[in-house]
N, C-alpha and C positions, 0 to 999 in steps of 0.2 A: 424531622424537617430536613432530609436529605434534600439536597439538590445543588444542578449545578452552579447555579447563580441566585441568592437571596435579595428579595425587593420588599422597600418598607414605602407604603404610599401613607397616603394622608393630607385633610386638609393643613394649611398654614395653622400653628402654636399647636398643633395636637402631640406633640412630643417625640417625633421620628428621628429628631438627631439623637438622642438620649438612649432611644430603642436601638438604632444602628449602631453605637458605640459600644455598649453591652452586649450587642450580638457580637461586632469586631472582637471583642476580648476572648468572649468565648469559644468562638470557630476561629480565630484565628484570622481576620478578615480583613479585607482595607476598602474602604468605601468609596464609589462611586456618586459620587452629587447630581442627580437629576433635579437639577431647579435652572432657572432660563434666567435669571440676574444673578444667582452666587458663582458665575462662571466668570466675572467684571473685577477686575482691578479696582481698588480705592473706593470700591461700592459695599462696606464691610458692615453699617450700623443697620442702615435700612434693610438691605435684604437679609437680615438674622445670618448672616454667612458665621459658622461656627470659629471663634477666635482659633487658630493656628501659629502656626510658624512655615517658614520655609526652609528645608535644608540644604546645607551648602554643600553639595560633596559633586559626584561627578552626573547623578541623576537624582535634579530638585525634586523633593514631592513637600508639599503641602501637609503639614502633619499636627492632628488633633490630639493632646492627651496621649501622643504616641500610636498614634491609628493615623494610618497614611488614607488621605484622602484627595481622590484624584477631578479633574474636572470643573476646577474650581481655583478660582483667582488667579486666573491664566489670561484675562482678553482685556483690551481697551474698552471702554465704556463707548468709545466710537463706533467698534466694528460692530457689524453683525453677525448673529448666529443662530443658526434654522437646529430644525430637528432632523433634520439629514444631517445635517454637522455635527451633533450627537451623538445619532444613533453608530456613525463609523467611530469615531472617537469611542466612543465608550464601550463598542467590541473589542476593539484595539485593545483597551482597558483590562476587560475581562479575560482575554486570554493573556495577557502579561501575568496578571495576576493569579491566574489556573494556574501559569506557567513555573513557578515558585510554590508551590504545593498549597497556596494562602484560597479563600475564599471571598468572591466577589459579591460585594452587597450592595446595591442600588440604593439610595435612599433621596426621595423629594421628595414636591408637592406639582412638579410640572408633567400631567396626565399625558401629553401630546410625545411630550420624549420618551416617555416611558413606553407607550404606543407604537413609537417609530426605530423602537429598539426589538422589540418584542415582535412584532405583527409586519413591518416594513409599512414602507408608505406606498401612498395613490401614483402611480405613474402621470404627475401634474406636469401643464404644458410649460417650460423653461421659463425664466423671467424675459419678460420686453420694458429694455431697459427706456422706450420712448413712451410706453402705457405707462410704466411705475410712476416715470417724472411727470407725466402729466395728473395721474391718482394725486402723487405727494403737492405738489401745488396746490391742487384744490385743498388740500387739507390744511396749509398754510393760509391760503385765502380766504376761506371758509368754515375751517373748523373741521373738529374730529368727528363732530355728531352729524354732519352734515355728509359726510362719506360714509359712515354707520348709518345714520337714515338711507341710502343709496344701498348700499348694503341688502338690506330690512326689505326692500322692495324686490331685489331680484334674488337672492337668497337668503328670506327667512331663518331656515334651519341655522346657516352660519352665523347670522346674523346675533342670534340668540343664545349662541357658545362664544361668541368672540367680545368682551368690552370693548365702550368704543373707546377708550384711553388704549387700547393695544393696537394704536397706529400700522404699525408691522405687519399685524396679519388680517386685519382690515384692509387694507391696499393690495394687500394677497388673495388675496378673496375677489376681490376687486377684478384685478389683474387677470387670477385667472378667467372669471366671468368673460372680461372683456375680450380677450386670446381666440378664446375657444368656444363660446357661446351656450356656457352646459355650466349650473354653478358646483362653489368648491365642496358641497355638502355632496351633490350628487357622484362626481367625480368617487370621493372615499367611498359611498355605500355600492358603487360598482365596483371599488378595489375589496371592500372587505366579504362582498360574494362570491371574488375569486378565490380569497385566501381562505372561505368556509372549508374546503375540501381540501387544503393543502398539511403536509405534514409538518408538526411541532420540529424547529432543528434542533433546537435548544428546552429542557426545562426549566423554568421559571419558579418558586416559589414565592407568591405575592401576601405580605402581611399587612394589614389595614390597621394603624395608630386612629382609635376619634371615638375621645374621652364624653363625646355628646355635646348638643347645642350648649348649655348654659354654659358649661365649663370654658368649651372653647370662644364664648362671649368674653369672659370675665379675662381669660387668656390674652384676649387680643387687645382688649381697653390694655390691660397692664404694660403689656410688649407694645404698643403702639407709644407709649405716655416714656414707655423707658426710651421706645429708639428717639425721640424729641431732646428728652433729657442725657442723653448720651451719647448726643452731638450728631444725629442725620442732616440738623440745618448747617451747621460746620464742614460736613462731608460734602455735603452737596456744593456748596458755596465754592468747597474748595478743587474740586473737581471743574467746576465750570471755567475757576479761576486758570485751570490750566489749559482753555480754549477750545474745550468738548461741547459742542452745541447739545443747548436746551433738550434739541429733539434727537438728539445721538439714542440709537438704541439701549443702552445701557440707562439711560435718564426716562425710557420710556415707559418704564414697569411700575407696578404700586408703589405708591406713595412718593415717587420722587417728583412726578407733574404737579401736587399738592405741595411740595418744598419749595420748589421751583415757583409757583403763584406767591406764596408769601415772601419769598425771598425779590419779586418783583413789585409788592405791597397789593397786590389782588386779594390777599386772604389773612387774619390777623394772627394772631399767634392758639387763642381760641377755636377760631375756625377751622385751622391745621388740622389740631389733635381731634375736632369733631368729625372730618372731612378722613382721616388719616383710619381713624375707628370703623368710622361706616365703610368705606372703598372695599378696605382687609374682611371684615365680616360679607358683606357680601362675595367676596373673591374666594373666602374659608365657605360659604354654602354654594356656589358652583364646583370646586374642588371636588366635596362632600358628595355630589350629585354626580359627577362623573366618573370617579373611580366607581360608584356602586354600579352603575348603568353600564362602563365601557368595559371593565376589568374584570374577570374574576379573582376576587380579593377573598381572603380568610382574615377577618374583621378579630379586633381584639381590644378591649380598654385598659 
């Protein structure tokens, strides 16, 4: 398994921190976090963000069991953060970490950064900060599914890769449709016809965690029942307590719009963990479907 840079993909509970951590030990490596919520502050029960510490010396890193792990619990649950933000970030990453003789290992379940690290992105029209706020409104006004249906109309394809709980890149979609008159689906399959014949700068080796359907069923009930029971309604609660709106990106990912309901009495304590179960399993069978279709992965249970 030579290479320059090792990646562990995989749906959600399929067991990719456990496999990165074993690899770290062995190559000698410090992990890179491709996941799009474990990059949040005070966001630690729900997104499975692997328990750490931070060190205090003169260059903090984030460190697992003694495996430094970068890219992660760095951001305000306010701000936002694309996969161009990423993908520089976590070059930066890698060659620091080349740079020290150590070995670089990717490890998430977020496809799109993994994509825009590896391949680069679609040369997309810039954001129009007077389209976005007008997208976001309606979404306010109307609802998420009602921006998702709009969606569904003028781009399909995206339509169909994006939940509508992912407010963020729904109004990206959106946006750019509205910009440039061409949708966001179309846009990438004319960037990744340029990059058909363009040469690899870097090689990747990509290893696929997914233990199969049932297992990762039984996986998510359980991790879904524990993050309840180990205080995601607490986290949440108290995160808001310190003035980070509802719809802060960091609040907008699995399972926290489902806290966020019950913690406003929309959803009972029941319904949580039902609503909590189902959202994740289906989010674990899109995953599943993506890495096999976009990526060339070398699969392993």
């Amino acid at each position: 398994m030579n290479s320059d840079v090792l990646a562990i993909v995989g749906p959600t509970a399929s067991g990719k921190t456990a496999y990165a951590l074993r690899l770290a030990r062995e190559r000698r490596g410090e992990i890179i976090s491709v996941d799009s919520r474990q990059v949040y502050r005070d966001l630690t029960v729900g997104t499975a963000k692997p328990m750490g510490t931070w060190t205090k010396d003169s260059r903090p890193v984030y460190s697992v069991e003694d495996v430094p792990h970068h890219l992660i619990d760095f951001l305000s649950p306010a701000d936002s953060f694309s996969a161009a933000a990423f993908a520089a970030l976590a070059q930066e990453k890698i060659q620091d970490i080349q740079a020290r003789g150590n070995t670089p290992i990717l490890a998430g379940g977020t496809g799109f950064y993994f994509k825009a690290l590896m391949n680069g992105l679609a040369p997309l029209p810039p954001a129009h900060p007077a389209v976005r706020a007008e997208l976001q409104a309606q979404a306010e006004t109307h609802g998420r599914p009602f921006l998702h249906a709009e969606l569904s109309t003028v781009d399909p394809e995206a339509a169909a890769a994006i939940p509508i709980n992912n407010i963020q890149r729904v109004v990206r979609a959106l946006e750019v449709y509205r910009v440039s008159g061409k949708p966001l689906s179309q846009w990438h399959r004319e960037h990744r016809a340029a990059r058909a014949a363009a040469p690899v700068k870097k090689h990747f080796t990509v290893m696929g965690i997914d233990p199969g359907v049932d297992v990762l069923k039984e996986r998510i009930t359980a991790r879904c029942a524990a993050m309840l029971d180990g205080g995601m309604i607490e986290e949440t609660r108290a995160v808001l307590a310190q003035g980070i709106p509802a719809t802060s990106p960091g609040l907008s990912g699995l399972g926290y719009p489902r806290v966020i309901a019950y913690l406003n009495g929309t959803l009972g304590k029941d319904q949580l963990l039902h609503f909590l179960i189902q959202d994740t399993r289906q989010y674990a069978k899109r995953q599943r479907t993506w890495f096999r279709t976009q990526m060339d992965v070398t699969w392993k249970k």
